[in-house]
N, C-alpha and C positions, 0 to 999 in steps of 0.2 A: 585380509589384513585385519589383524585385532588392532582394536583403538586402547587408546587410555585419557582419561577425561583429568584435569586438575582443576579445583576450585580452589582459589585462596583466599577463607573466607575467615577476618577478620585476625588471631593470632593462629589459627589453625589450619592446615591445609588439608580439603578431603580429596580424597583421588577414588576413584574408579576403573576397572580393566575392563570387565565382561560381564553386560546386565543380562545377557538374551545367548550368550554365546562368541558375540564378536563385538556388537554395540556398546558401547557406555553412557554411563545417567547416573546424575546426582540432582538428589533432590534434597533443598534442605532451608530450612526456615533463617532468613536474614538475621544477624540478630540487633544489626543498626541500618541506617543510611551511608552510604556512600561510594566510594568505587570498589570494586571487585575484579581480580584476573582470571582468566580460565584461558591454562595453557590445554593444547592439542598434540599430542604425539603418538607413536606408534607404539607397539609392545617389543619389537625388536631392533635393533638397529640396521640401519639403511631403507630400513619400508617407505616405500612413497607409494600415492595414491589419489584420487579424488575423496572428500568428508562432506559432507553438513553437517554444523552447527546451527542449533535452535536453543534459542533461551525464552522462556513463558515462562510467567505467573500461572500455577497449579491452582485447582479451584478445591474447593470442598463439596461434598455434598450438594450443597443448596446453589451450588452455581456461580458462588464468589472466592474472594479468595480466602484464603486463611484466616480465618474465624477469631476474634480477640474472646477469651474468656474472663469474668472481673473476677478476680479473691473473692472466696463467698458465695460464690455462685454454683447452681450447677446446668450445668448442658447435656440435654437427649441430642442423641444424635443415630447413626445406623451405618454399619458396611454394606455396599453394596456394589456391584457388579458394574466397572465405570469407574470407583474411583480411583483417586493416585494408588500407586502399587510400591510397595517396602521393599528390601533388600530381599528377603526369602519370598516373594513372588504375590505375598498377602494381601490383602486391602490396605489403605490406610489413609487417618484423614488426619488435619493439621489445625492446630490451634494457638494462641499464643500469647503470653501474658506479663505486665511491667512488673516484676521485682526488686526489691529493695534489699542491700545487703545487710546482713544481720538477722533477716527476715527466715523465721522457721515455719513451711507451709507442707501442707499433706495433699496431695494430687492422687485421687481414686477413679478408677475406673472398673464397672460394672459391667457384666454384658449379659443378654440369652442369645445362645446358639453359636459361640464360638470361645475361643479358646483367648484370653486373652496376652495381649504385652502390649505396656505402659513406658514410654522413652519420654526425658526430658533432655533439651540442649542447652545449654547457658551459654550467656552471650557471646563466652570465649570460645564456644566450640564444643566445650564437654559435654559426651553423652553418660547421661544415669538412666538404668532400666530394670524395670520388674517385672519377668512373668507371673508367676505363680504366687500370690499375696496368702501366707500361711498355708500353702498349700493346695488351696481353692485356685480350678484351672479357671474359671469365669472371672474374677476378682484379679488388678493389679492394683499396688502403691509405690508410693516413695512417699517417704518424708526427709526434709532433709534442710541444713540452714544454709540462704543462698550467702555467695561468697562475692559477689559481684551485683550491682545494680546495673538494670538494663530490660532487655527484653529478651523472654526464655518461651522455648518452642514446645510446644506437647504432640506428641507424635502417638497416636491411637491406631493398634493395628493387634493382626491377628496371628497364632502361633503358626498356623499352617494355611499356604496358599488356597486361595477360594473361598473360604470362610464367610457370612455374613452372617448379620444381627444386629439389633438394638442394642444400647448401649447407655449407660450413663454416665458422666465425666464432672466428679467435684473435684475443685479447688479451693481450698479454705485454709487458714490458720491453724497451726498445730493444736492450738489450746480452741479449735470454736467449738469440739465435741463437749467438752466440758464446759466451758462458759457459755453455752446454747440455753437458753431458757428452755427447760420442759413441759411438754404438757400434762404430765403425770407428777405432780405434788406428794409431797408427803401424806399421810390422811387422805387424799381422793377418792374419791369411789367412783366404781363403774357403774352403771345403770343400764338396761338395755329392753328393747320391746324385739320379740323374737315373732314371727308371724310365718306359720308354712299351713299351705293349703295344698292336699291332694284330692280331698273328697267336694267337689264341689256340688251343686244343686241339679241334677239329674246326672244321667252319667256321660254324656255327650264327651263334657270336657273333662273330664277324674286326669289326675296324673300320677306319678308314680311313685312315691316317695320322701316326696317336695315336703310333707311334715316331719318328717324325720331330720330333713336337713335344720329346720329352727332347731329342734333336739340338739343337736348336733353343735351347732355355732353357742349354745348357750351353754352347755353344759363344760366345752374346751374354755370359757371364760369365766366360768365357775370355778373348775378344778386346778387350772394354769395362770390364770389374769386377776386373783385376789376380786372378780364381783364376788359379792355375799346375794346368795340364790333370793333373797326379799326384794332386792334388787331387779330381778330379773319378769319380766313381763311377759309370760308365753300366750300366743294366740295360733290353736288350731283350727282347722276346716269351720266347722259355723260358728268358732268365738271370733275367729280374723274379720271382724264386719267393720266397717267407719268408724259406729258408734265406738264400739270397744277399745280397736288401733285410739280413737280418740281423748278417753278415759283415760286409758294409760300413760298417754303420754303427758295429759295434764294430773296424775298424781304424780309421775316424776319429775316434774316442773315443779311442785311445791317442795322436793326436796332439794334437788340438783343444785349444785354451785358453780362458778366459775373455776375452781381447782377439779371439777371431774370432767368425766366424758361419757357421753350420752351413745351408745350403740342401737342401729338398727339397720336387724334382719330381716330380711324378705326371701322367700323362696315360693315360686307357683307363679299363673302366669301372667304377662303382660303385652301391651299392645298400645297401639299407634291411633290416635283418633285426629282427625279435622279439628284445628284453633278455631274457636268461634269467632275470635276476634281477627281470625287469619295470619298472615309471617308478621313476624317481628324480628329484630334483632338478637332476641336468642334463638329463638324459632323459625330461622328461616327458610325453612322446608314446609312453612304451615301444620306442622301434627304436633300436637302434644303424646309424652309417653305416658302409659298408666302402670298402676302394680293392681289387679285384678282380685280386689278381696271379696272373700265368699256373698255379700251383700251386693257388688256393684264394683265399679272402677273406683281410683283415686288417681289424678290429675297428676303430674309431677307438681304445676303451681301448685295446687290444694297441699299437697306435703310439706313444699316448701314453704306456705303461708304457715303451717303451723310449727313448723320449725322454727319458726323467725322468732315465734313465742318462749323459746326455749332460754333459758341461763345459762347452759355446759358451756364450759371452756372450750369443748374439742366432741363435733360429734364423725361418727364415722358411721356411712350409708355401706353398708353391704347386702348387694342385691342381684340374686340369682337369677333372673326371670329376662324373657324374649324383650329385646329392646330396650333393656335396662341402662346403659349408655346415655341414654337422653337423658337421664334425671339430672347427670352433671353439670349441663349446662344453668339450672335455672335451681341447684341445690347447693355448686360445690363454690360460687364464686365469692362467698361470707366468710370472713379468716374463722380461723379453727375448724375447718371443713375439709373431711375426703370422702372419698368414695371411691368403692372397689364394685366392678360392674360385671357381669360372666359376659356380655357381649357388646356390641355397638348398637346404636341406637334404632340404624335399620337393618339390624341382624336377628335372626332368632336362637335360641339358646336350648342344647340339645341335650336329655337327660343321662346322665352319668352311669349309665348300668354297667359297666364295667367295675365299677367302688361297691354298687347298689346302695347308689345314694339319688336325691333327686338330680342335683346338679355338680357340676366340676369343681365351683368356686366355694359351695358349704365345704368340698372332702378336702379342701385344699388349704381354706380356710381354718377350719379344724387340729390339720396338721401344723398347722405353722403355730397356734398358740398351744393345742396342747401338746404335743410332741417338744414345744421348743424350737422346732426347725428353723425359726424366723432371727430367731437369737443368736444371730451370725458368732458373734464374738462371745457370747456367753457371757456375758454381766448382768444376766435376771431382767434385762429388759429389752423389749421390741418395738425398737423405732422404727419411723413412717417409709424409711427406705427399707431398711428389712424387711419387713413387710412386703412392701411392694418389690423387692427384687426376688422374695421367694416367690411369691406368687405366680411373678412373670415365668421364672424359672418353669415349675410347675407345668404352666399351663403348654410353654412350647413343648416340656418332654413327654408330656401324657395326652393331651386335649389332641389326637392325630389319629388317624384311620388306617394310612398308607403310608408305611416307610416312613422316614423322615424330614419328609418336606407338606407334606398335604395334611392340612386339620380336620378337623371334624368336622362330616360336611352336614346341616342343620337342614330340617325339612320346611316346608312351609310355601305360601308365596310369596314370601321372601328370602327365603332359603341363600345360603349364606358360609361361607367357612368363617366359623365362630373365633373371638380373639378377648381377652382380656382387658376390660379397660380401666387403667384405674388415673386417681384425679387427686390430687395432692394438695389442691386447691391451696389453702391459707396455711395451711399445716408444714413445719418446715421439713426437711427429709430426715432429719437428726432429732427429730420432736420423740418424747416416748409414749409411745402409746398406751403398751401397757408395760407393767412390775411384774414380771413373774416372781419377785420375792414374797 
């Protein structure tokens, strides 16, 4: 016997036939308090039979319920295998947010690794939906002006059944792109200390490339991102020592302003030593990371003290090397601070010979400012989400060995399937990074 499920929820009635074949289920975000019917009946007349009826609260993700998101905000989040499941059989998680009528808002969602669609409910019941935002299968919106104050449901799922992936979910004010403070000023400059090291001090440890990646990241911000090359700081194999990295950062300290942004590249290798002082609270694993320059180690502290010395408005760590993840914690928590990392903290990072570049995150890097790639919407500038959602992109569709589920698997003893990590720290995601004007 097919069932048919009725909810009558609030001025709209949803109904249900066949979720599985025979079963019915409705799931669907309250949009107030208080009573609610659900009739039970058959698909044809006369059918009788034994039912259950089960009503639960659906959880998210994290194991609660439906998630409140505030205007303004944005939410990571991930499909994954477990959660609530959408009408076409897909993932799907549930979020939900107080509206004001009159109120004009833009609701984005971002993803890697799946196809996206973006639903909103209004408190009456009405569904609004976007697949495909400009065209981009990863990307949904709406914008639209609510007509009703209340609470409206955001419904995050995916085009086709089975799908998983990260995801990112803003909700903001139609005007906050625009009225968003930038961190790219008129007049700003960029500035940046570029350091790759392949040839190191006997040949034990040489690697492969890893100067050409500095090459590389400096040059795409030369030609793309308005630095002027005087600007520019390059450190290879025996210039990359302390002293030097040192130098340079304090001649661009006597010029730097609060209107620019200070960039710094790393590529070559890195590694995990014992805290003298042992865990702490960012440290809680006891090791500090280093970035491996031709003279000796540099600390993640030691960088970050000297950063602290710095003036930029906005600096951005991009750091190619084994273990490079760590530095976030004890670099990126200072506003105007991000970081883009080629792995985790206890991962190692495997070189790029497929590009014939040192590492994944220089070719990719590369790409996105001088190609444009990052420039989602093409208005001559790339803000901290574009960036970071090309990246992510990027890294799931290339950084993989086998098929399309397994990464690149990193050598070492601590060997590792390598991921991307990046840290947005103080920096907003609608911030500009850079002007390609």
């Amino acid at each position: 016997m097919a069932s048919t499920l009725t909810a009558m929820i609030s001025k709209v009635d949803l109904a249900n036939d066949d979720t599985d074949g025979s079963n019915s289920r409705i799931e669907v975000i309250l949009p107030e308090a208080g009573n609610y019917g659900v009739v039970v009946s058959s698909f044809a007349g006369g059918e009788t039979g034994e039912y259950r009826l089960n009503i639960a609260e659906t959880t998210d993700p994290s194991g609660g319920a439906s998630s409140e998101v505030a205007t303004g905000s944005l939410r990571l989040g991930d499909l994954v295998d477990g959660d609530q499941v959408a009408e076409n059989h897909g993932f799907q998680d549930s979020f939900f947010f107080t509206g004001n009528n009159g109120e004009t808002i833009v609701i984005d969602l971002t993803a890697n690794g799946f196809d996206t669609v973006l639903a909103l409910q209004t408190p009456s019941g009405e569904i609004f939906e976007n697949d495909d935002y400009q065209g981009s299968t990863d990307q949904s919106q709406l914008q639209l002006t609510l007509q009703e104050s209340g609470r409206y449901g955001i419904l995050v799922s995916s085009y086709s059944s089975g799908e998983t992936g990260d995801y990112q979910l803003a909700v903001h004010p139609a005007d906050a792109v625009s009225s968003a403070p930038a961190t790219f000023a008129f007049g700003s400059q960029v500035y940046g200390i570029f350091a790759g090291i392949a040839d190191y001090p006997g040949t034990a440890n040489d690697l492969d490339l890893t100067e050409q990646d500095a090459i590389r990241a400096r040059d795409a911000l030369i030609a793309d991102a308005g630095m002027n090359a005087d600007n520019a700081y390059t450190l290879l194999n025996n210039d990359a020592t302390g002293d030097n990295f040192c130098a340079a950062l304090t001649s661009i300290n006597a010029d730097i302003g609060a209107d620019d942004t200070l960039v710094i590249f790393y590529s070559g290798h890195g590694d995990r030593v014992p805290r003298a002082a042992g865990p702490d609270s960012s440290d809680p694993d006891g090791l500090d990371e280093t970035i491996e320059l031709y003279d000796g180690p540099m600390l993640d502290d030691e960088l970050a003290a000297l950063l602290g010395n710095s003036n930029a408005g906005t600096i951005l760590l991009v750091m190619d090397s084994c273990f490079s993840g760590g530095f976030s914690k004890d670099i990126i928590s200072q506003p105007g601070r991000m970081g883009l990392f080629s792995s985790e903290e206890d991962v190692t990072s495997q070189v790029a010979f497929k590009f014939q570049a040192g590492g994944y995150l220089s070719v990719f890097f590369d790409e996105a400012i001088r190609e444009g790639y990052a420039d989602r919407d093409e208005n001559g500038e790339v803000t901290a989400i574009e960036l970071s959602q090309y990246l992510h992109g990027r890294y799931r569709a290339d950084v993989k060995s086998l098929g399309t589920t397994s990464y690149v698997r990193t050598s070492g003893p601590q060997s590792a399937y390598q991921h991307l990590v990046v840290d947005r720290g103080g920096v907003g995601p609608y911030s500009v990074l850079f002007d390609r004007n």
